[in-house]
C-alpha positions in Angstrom: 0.0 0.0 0.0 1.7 3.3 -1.6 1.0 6.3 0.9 1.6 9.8 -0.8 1.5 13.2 1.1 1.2 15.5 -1.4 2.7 19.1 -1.4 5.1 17.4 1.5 7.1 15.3 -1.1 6.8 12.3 1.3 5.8 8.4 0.2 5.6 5.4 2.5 4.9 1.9 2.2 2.2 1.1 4.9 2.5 3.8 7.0 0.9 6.9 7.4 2.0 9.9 9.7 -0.5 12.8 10.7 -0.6 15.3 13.4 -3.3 15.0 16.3 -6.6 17.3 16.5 -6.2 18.1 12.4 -8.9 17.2 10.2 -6.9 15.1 7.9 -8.3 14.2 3.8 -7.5 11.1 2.8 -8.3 10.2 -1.3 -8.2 6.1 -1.9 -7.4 4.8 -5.1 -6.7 1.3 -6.6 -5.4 0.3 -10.0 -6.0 -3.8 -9.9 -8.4 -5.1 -7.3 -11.3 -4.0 -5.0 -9.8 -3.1 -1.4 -11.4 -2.0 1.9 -9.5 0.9 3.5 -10.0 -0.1 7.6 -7.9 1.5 10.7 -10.4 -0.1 13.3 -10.4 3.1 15.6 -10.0 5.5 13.4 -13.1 5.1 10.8 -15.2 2.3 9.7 -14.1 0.7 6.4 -13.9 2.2 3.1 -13.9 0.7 0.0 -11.6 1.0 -2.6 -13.0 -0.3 -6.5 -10.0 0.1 -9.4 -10.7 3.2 -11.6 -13.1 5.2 -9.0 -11.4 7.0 -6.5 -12.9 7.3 -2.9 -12.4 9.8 0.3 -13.0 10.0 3.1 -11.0 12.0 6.2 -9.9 10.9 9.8 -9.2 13.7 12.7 -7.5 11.7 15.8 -7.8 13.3 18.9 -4.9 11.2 20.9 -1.5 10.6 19.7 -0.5 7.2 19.2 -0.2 4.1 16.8 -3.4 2.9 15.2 -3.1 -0.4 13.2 -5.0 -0.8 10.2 -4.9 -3.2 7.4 -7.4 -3.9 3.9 -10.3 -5.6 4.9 -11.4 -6.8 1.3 -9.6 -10.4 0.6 -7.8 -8.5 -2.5 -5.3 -11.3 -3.8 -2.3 -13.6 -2.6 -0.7 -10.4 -1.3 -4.0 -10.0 1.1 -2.0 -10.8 4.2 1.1 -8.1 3.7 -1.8 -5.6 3.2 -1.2 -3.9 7.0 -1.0 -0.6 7.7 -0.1 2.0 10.5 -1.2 5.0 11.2 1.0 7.3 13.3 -0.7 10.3 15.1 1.7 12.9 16.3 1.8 16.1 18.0 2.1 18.5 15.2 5.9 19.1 16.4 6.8 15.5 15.6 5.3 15.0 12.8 6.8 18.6 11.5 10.0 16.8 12.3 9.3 13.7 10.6 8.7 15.5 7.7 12.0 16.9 8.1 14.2 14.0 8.6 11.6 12.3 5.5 12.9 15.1 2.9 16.8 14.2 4.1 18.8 11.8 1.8 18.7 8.3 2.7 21.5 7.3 4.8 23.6 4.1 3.9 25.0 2.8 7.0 28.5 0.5 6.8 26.6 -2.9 8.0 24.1 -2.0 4.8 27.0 -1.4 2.7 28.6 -4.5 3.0 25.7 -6.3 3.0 26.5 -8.5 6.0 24.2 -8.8 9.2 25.6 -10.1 12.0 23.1 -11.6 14.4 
């Protein structure tokens, strides 16, 4: 699941970061398969059907992680189909935005493609 923030220049894979107490727009699309957008305490579930975008907005009112995932069996890939939802103070989630427009860092371990466990 592809997460854009638009005007931010900010993409994620499964996650999405928003600040607490901010009405927040959220525009669901789907290019292959019919999908049901569903973060439990959050908002009920909203569907997603390929070629006709959908809406629909969250406003959280307590920081926090809220776990979502599609709710709409939507292919073999069904199961990696979990998302999270970060709610931040408007603070944090300015700095995440910060550290998300900052080149990606290649540590050594990464480099020499070697993990030690």
């Amino acid at each position: 699941m592809g997460i854009s923030l638009p005007g931010l220049g900010v993409v994620t894979a499964n996650e999405l970061h928003v600040p607490v107490g901010t009405p927040t727009a959220i525009k669901l699309l789907s290019a292959d398969t019919d999908h049901s957008f569903w973060v439990p305490r959050l908002a009920g579930k909203t569907d997603l059907i390929p070629n006709h975008p959908n809406s629909m907005w969250i406003e959280p009112q307590e920081t926090g992680l809220y776990l979502g995932q599609c709710a709409q069996y939507c292919g073999t890939q069904h199961a990696k189909m979990l998302l999270r939802v970060y709610v931040q103070s408007r603070s944090d989630f300015d700095r995440w935005i910060q550290q998300q427009s900052q080149p990606a860092q290649l540590s050594h371990a990464a480099f020499r493609g070697a993990a030690r466990i």
